[in-house]
N, CA, C and O of each residue as an XYZ file, in Angstrom:
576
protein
N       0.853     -1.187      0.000
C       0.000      0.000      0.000
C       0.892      1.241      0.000
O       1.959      1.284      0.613
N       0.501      2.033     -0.568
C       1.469      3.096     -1.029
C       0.854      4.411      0.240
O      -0.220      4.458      0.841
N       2.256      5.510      0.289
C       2.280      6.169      1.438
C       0.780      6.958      1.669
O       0.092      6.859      2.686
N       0.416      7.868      0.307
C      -1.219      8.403      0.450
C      -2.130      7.460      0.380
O      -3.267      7.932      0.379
N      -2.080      6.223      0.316
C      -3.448      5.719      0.493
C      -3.405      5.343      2.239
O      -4.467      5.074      2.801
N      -2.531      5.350      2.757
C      -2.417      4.951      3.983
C      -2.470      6.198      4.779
O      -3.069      6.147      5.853
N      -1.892      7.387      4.377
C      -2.845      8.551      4.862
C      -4.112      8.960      5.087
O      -4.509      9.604      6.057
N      -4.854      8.496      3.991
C      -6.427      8.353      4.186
C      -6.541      8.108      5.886
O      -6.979      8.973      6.645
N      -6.082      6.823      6.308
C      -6.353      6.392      7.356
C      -6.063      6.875      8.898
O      -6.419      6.436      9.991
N      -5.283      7.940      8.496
C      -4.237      8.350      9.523
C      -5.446      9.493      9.978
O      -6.288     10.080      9.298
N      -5.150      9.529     11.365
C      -5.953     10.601     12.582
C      -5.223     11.863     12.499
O      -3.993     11.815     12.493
N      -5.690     12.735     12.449
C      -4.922     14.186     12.857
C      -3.524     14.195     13.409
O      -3.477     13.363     14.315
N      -2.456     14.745     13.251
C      -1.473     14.512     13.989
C      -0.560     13.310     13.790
O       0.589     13.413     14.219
N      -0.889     12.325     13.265
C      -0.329     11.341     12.362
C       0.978     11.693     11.542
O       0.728     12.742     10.947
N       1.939     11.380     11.326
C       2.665     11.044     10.052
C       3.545     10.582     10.122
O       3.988      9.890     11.038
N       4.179     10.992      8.745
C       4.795      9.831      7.961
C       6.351     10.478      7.547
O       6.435     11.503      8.223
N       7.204     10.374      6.998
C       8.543     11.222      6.697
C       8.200     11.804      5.376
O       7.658     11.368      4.361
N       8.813     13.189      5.823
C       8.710     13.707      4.532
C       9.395     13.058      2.866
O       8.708     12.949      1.850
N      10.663     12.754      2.958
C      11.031     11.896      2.258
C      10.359     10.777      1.538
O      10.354     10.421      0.360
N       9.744     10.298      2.721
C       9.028      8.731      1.818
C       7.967      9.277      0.942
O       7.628      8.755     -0.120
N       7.469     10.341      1.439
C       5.938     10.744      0.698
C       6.774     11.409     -0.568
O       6.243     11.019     -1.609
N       7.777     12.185     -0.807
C       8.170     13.163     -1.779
C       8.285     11.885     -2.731
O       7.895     12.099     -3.879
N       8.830     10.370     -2.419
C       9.572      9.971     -2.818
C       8.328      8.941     -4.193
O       8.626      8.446     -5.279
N       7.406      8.976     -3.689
C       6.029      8.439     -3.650
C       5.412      9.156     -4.638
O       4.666      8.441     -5.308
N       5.453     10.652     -5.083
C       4.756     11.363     -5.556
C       4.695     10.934     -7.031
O       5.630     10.522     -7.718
N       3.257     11.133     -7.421
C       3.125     10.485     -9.355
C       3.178     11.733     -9.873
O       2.209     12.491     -9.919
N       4.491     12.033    -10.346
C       4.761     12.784    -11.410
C       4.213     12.659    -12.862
O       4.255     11.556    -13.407
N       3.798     13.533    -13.391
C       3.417     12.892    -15.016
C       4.696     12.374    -15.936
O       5.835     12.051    -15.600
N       4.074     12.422    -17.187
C       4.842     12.048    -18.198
C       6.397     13.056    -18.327
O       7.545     12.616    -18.394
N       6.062     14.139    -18.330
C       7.144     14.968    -18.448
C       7.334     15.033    -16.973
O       7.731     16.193    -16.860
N       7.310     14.580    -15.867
C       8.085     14.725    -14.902
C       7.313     16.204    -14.344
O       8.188     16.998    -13.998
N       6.301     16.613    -14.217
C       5.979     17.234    -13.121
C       4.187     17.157    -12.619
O       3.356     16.452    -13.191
N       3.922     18.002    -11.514
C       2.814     18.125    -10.692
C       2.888     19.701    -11.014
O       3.828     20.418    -11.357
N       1.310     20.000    -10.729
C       0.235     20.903    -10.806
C       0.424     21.612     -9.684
O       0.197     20.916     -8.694
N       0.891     23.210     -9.314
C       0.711     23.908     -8.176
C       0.329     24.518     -8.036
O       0.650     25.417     -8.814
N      -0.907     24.980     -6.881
C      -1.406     26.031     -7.062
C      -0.774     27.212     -5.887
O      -0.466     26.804     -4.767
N      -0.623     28.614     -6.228
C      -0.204     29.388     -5.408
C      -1.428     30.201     -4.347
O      -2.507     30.316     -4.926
N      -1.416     30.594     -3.347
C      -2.512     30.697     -2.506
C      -1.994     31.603     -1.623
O      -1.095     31.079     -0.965
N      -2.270     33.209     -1.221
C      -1.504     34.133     -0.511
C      -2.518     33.408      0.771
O      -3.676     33.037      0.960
N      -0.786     33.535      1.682
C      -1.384     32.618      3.149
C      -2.118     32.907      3.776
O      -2.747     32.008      4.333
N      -2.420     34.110      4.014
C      -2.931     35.410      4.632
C      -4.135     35.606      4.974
O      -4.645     35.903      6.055
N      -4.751     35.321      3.459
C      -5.910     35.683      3.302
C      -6.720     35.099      1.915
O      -7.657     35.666      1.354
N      -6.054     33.729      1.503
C      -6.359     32.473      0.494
C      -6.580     32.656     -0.620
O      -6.767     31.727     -1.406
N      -6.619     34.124     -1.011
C      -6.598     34.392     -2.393
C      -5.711     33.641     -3.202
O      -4.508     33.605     -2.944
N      -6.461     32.736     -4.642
C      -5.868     32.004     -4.948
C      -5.226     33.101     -5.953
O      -5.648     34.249     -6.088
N      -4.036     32.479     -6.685
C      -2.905     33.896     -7.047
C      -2.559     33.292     -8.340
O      -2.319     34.172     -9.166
N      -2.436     31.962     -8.864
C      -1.638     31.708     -9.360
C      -1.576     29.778     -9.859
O      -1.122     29.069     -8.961
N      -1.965     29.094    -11.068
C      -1.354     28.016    -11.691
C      -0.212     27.624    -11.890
O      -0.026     28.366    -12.855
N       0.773     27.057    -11.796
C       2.431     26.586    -12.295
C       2.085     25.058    -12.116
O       1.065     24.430    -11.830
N       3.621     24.690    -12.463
C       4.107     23.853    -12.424
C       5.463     23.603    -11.371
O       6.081     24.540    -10.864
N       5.765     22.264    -11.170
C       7.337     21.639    -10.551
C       7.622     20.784    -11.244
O       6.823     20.041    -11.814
N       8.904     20.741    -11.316
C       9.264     19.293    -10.975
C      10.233     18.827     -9.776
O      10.453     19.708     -8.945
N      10.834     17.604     -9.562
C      11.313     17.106     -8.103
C      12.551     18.275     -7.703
O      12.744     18.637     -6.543
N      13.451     18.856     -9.048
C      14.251     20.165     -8.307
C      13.826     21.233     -8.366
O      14.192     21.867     -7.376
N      13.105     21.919     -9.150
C      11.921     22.937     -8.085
C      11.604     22.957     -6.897
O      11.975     23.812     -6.092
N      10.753     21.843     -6.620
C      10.235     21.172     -5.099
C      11.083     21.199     -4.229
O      10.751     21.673     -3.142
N      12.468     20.698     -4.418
C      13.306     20.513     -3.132
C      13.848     21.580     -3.439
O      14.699     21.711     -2.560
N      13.936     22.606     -4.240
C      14.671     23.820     -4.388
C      14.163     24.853     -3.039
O      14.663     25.321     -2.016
N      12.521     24.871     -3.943
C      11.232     25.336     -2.984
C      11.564     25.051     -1.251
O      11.421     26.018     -0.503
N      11.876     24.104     -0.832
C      11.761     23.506      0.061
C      13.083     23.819      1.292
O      13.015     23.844      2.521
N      14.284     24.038      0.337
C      14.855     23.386      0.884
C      15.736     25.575      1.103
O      16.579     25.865      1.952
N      15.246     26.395      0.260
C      15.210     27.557      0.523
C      14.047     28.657      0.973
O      14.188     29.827      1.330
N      12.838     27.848      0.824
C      11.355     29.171      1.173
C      11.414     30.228      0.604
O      10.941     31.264      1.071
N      12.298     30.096     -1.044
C      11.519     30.835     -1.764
C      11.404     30.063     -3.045
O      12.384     29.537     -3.573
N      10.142     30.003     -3.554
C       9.417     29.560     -4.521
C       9.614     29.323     -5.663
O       9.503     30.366     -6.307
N       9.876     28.407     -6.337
C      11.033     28.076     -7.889
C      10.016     27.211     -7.645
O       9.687     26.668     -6.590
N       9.241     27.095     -9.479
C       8.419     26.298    -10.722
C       9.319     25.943    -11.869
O      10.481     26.303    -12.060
N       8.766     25.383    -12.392
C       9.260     24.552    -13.592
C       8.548     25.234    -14.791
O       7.365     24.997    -15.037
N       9.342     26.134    -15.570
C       9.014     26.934    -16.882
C       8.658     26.024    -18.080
O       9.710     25.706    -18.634
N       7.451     25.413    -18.771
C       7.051     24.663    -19.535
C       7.206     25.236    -20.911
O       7.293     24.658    -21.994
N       7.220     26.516    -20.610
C       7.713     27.188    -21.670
C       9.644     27.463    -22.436
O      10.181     27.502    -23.543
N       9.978     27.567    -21.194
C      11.437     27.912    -21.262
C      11.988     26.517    -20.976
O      13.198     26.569    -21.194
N      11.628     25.286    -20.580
C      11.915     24.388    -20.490
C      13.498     24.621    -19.638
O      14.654     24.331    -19.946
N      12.803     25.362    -18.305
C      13.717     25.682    -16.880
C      13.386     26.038    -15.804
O      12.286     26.586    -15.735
N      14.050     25.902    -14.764
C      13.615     26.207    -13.442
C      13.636     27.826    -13.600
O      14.502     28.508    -14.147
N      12.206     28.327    -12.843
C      11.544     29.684    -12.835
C      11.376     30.083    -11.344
O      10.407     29.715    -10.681
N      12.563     31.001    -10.767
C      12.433     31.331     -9.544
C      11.490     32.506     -9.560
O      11.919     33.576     -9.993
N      10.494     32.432     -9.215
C       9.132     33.472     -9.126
C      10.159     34.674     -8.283
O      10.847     34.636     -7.263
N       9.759     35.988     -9.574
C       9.977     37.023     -9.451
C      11.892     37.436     -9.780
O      12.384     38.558     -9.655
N      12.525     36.363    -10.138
C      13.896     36.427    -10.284
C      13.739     37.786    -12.044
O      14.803     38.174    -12.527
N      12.877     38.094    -12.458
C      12.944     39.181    -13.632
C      12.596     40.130    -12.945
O      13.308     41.127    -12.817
N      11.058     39.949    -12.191
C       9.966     41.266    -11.993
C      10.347     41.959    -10.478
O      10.000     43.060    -10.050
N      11.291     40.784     -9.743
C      11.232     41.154     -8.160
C      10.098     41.008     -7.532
O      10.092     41.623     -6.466
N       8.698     40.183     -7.869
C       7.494     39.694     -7.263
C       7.479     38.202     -6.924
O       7.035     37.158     -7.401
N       8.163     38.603     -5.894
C       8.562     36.705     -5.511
C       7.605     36.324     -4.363
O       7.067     37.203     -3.690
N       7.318     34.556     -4.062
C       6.667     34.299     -3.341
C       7.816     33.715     -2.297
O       8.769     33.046     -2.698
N       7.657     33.966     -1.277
C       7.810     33.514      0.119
C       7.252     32.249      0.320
O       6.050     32.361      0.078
N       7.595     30.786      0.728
C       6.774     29.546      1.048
C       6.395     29.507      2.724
O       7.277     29.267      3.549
N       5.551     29.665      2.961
C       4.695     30.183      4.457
C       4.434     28.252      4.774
O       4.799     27.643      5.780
N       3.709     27.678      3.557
C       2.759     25.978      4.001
C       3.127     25.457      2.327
O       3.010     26.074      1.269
N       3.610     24.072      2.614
C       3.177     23.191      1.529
C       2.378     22.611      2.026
O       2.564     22.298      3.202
N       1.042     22.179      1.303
C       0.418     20.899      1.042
C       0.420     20.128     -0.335
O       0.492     20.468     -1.516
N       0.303     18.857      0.395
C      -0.297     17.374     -0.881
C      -1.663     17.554     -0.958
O      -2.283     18.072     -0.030
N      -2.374     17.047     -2.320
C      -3.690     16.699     -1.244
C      -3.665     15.197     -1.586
O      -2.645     14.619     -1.960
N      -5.134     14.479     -1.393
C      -4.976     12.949     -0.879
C      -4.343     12.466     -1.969
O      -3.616     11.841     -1.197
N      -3.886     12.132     -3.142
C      -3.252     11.502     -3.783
C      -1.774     11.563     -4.152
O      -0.885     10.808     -4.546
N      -1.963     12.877     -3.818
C      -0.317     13.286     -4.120
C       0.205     13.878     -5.396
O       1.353     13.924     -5.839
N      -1.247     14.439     -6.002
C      -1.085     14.726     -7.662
C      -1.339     16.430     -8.093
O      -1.712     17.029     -9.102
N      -0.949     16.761     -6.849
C      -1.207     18.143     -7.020
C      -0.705     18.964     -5.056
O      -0.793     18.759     -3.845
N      -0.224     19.867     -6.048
C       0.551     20.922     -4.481
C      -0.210     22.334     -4.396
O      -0.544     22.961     -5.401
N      -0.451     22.774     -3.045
C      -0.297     23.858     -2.602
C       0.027     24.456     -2.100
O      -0.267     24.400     -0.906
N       0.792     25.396     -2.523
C       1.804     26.317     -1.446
C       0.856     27.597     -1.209
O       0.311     28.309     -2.052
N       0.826     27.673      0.196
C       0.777     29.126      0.944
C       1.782     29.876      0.944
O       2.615     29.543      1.787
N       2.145     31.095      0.104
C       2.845     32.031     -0.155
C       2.600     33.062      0.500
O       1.469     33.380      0.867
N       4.134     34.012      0.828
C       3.768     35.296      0.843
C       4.343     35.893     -0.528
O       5.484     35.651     -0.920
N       3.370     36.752     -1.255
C       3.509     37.069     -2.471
C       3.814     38.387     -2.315
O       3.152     39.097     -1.558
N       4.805     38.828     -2.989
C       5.493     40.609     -2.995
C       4.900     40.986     -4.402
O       5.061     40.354     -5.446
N       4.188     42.132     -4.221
C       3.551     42.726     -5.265
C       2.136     41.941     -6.109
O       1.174     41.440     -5.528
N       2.360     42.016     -7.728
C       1.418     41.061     -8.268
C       2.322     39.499     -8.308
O       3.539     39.389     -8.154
N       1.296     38.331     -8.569
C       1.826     37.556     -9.220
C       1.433     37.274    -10.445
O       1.557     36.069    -10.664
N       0.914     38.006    -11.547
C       0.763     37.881    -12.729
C       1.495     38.280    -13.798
O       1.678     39.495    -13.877
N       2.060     37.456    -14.813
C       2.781     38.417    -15.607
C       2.290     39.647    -16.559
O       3.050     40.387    -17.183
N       0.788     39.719    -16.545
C       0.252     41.206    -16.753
C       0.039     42.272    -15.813
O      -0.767     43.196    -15.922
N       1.022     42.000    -14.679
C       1.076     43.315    -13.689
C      -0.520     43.027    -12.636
O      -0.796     43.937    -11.853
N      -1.218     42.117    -12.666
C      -2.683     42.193    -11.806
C      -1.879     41.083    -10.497
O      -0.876     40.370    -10.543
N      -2.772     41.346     -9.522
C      -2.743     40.555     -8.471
C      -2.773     39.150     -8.768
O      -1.728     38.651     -8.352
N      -3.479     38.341     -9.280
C      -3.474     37.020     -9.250
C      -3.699     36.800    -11.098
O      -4.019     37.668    -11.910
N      -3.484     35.756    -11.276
C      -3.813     35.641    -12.564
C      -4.978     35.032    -13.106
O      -4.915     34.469    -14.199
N      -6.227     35.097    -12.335
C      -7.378     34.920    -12.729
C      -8.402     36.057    -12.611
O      -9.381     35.968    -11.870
N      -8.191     36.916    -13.220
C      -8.938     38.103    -13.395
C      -9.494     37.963    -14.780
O      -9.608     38.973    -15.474
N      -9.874     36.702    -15.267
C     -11.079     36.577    -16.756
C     -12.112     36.072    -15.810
O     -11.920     35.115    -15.060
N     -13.373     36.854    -15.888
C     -14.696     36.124    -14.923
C     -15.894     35.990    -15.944
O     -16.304     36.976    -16.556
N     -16.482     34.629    -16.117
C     -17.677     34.269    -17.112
C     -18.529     35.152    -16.165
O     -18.475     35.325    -14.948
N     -19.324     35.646    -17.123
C     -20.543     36.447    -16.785
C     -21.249     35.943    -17.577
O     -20.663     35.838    -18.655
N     -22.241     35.564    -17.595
C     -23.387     34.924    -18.567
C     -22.686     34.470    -19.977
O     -22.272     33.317    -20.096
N     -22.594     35.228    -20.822
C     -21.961     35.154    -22.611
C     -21.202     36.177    -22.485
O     -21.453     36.959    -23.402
N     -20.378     36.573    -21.789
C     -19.192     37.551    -21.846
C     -18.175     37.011    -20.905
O     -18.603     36.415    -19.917
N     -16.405     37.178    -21.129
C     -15.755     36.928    -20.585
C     -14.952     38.351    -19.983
O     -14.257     39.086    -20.684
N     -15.188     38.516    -18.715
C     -14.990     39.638    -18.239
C     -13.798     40.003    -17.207
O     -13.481     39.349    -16.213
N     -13.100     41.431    -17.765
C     -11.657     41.565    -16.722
C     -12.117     41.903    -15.759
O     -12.995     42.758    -15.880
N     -11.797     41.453    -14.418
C     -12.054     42.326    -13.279
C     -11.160     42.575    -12.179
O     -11.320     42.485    -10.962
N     -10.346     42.851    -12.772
C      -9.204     42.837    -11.996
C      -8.234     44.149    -12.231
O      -8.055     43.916    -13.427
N      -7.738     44.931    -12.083
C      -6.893     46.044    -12.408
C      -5.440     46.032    -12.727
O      -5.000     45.512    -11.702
N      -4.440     46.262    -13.463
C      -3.098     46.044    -13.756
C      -2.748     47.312    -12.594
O      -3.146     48.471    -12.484
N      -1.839     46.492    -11.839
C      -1.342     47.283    -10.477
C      -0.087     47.914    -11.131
O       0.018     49.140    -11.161
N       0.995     47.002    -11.725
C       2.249     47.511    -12.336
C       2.428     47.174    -14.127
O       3.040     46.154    -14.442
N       1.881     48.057    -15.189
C       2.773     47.927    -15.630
C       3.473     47.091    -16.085
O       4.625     47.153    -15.655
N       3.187     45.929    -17.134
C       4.051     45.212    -17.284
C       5.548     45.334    -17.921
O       6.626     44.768    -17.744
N       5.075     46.304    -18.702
C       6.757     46.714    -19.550
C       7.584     46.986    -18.553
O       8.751     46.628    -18.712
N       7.129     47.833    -16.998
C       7.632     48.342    -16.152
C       8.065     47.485    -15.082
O       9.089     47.628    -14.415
N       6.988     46.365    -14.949
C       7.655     45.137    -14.109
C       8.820     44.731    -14.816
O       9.927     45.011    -14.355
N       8.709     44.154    -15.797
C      10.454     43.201    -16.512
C      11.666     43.952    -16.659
O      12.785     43.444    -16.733
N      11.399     45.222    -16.699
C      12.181     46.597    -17.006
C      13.495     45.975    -16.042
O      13.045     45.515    -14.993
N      14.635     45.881    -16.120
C      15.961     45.759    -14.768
C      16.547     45.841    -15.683
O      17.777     45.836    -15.631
């Protein structure tokens, strides 16, 4: 029986080594998991990425926040261009182990269009609507 299914079972206060569970985790095909970013504070969700296992222990092993660039096909230390980096406050698994959430403290926006989180498109009936405000500037964020 593998380490999260045996979590299921476990009482509050329970666990297990961090190691065995990291070690456990079902990575996809290309080698990573789904993260979502979440300001600790006050749960505003902020943010979609990616890891993979040196991200994670990067993440981990400094408390500040490095994803896996799917685009650039490289490790992406959040805010290493814009200076809007996240702080790691909480990791969680959830029950399977196929997806992370980190509680961040987030400096500034975390969007690369300058807005607070990057879900500022909201369905409204038959319209897809901004509601969100560009705080910085994006030409002005990458600007260094």
């Amino acid at each position: 029986m593998g380490i999260f299914k045996q979590l299921e079972s476990f009482a509050a206060g329970d666990s297990v080594a961090l190691a065995a569970a990291l070690a456990e985790l079902p990575w996809n095909a290309d080698g990573l998991l789904p993260v979502i970013a979440q300001q600790f504070d006050s749960g505003e969700v902020l943010m979609l990425a990616w890891m993979n296992r040196e991200a994670l222990d990067e993440t981990l092993r400094t408390g500040r926040v490095c994803y896996w660039s799917r685009s650039r096909r490289a490790l992406w230390r959040k805010g290493e261009s814009s200076g809007q980096i996240q702080v790691l406050k909480e990791l969680r698994l959830d029950c399977d182990g196929d997806t992370i959430l980190l509680g961040v403290d987030q400096t500034g926006p975390a969007c690369h269009t300058g807005r607070r989180d990057c879900f500022y498109n909201r369905v409204d009936g038959d319209r897809l609507v901004v509601d969100k405000t560009v705080l910085i500037d994006p030409a002005d964020l990458y600007r260094q």
